[in-house]
N, C-alpha and C positions, 0 to 999 in steps of 0.2 A: 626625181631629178637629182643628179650626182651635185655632192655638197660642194665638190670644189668647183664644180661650176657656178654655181651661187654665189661662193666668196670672190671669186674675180668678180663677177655680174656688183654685187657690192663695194669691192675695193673700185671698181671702174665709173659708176656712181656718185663715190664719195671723192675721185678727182675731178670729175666736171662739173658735179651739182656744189662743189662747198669749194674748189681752189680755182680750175680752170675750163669755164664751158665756152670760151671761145677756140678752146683746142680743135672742136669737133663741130664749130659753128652754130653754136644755140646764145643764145641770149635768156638770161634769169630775167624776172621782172625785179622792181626793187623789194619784194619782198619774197623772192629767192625762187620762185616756180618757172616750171617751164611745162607747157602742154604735152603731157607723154607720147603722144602721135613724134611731135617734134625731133622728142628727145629718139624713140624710140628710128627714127628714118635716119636724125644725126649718126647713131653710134652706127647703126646699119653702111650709112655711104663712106664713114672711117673704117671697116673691118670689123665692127665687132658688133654684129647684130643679136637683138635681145626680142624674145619675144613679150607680148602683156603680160600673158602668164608665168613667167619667169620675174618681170619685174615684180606683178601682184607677191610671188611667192619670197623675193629675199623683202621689200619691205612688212610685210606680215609675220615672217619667220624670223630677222634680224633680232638678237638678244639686247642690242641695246636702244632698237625703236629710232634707228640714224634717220630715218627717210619716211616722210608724209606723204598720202595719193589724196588728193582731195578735190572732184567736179573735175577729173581729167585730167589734173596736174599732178607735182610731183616735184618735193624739193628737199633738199638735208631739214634734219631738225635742228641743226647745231654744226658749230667746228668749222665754219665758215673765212676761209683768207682773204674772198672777194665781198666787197661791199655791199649788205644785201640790211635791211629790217625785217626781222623776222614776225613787227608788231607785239612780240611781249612787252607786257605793262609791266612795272617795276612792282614787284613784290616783297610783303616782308619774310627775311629769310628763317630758318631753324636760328635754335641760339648758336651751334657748331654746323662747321660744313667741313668737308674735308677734300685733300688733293693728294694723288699720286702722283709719284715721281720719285725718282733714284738719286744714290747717295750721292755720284760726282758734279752735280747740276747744285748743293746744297750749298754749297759757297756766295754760288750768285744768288740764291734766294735769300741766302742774311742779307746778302746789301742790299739789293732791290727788293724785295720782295718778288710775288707770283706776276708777272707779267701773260698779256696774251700772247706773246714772241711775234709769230707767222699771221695768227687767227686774230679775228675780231677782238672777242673775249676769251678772261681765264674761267677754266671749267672748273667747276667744282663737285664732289660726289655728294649724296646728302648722307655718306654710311661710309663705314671704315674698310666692309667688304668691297666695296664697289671701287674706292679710293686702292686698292689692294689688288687687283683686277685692271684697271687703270696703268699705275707706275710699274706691276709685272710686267706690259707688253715692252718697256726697255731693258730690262734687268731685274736684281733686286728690287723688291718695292720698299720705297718709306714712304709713309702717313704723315703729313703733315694736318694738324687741324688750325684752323681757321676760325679766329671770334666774331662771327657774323652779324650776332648781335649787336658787337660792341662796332663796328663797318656802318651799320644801316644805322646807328644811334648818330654818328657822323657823318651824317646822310650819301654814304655810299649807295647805289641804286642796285638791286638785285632783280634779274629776271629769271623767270624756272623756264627752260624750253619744253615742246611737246613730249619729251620722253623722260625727264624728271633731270635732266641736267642743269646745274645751277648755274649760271652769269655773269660776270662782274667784270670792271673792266681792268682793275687792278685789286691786288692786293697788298697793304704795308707790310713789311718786317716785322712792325710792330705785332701788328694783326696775327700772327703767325704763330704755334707752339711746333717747335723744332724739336728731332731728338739731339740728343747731348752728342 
């Protein structure tokens, strides 16, 4: 199967399973699935028909595990704008967690802190490669880390989704190790 056919079949995915699936007339439950028959006759009567094996193939091949098939269904792991539970239990976190993101956005994280902006929650990488990988898909990357420890010591609530991404629904300034 040609890879860019997969990557639309995913970037297309990750707008109606995580921002917009009333675009193409599906409904998530509230904990974000929708039955792949469903999904799969939705995107078909919009133009952009997918087959099983095509969906099997981007969520088993995706590199960062965006998307769960489980008993027929099929929902984001994460990154979610529409109001969904995704059921993770609050976990405790590494001592360090880290975030990507670029240099002209680093003003507003002094004053606020990491907000989830659009989405639910702010994401966080558990690695400085991955945090790097992350803030490259806008520009340069900066690594921020995060004292998650010292978060969940002030009972901030941390969840890990199905593919190792971390949770939260904000992070302080405070919390934050900036570069100079």
């Amino acid at each position: 199967m040609e890879d860019r056919r997969l990557v639309r079949i995913s970037k297309y995915l990750a707008k109606h399973l995580r921002h917009d699936p009333g675009r193409i007339g599906i409904t998530l439950d509230a904990e974000g699935w929708v039955n792949v028959p469903v999904l799969l006759k939705a995107a078909a009567e919009h133009g952009f028909p997918i087959t099983e094996a095509e969906l099997e193939q981007v969520v088993a091949d995706n590199d960062k595990q965006r998307y769960a098939l489980e008993g027929g269904r099929i929902r984001a792991s994460q990154g979610h704008s529409v109001d969904v539970d995704l059921g993770l239990p609050p976990v405790e976190p590494p001592a360090v967690l880290y975030h990507g993101t670029v240099a002209r956005v680093l003003p507003a994280i002094r004053a606020e802190g990491l907000r989830p902006m659009s989405r639910t929650h702010v994401h966080l990488s558990p690695d400085r490669q991955t945090a790097i990988r992350v803030g490259s898909r806008r520009g340069a990357p900066v690594v921020l880390e995060v004292d998650a420890a010292a978060m969940h010591a002030e009972g901030h609530e941390f969840r890990r989704s199905a593919n190792g991404v971390w949770l939260v629904d904000h992070v302080p300034p405070a919390h934050l190790r900036l570069p100079s």
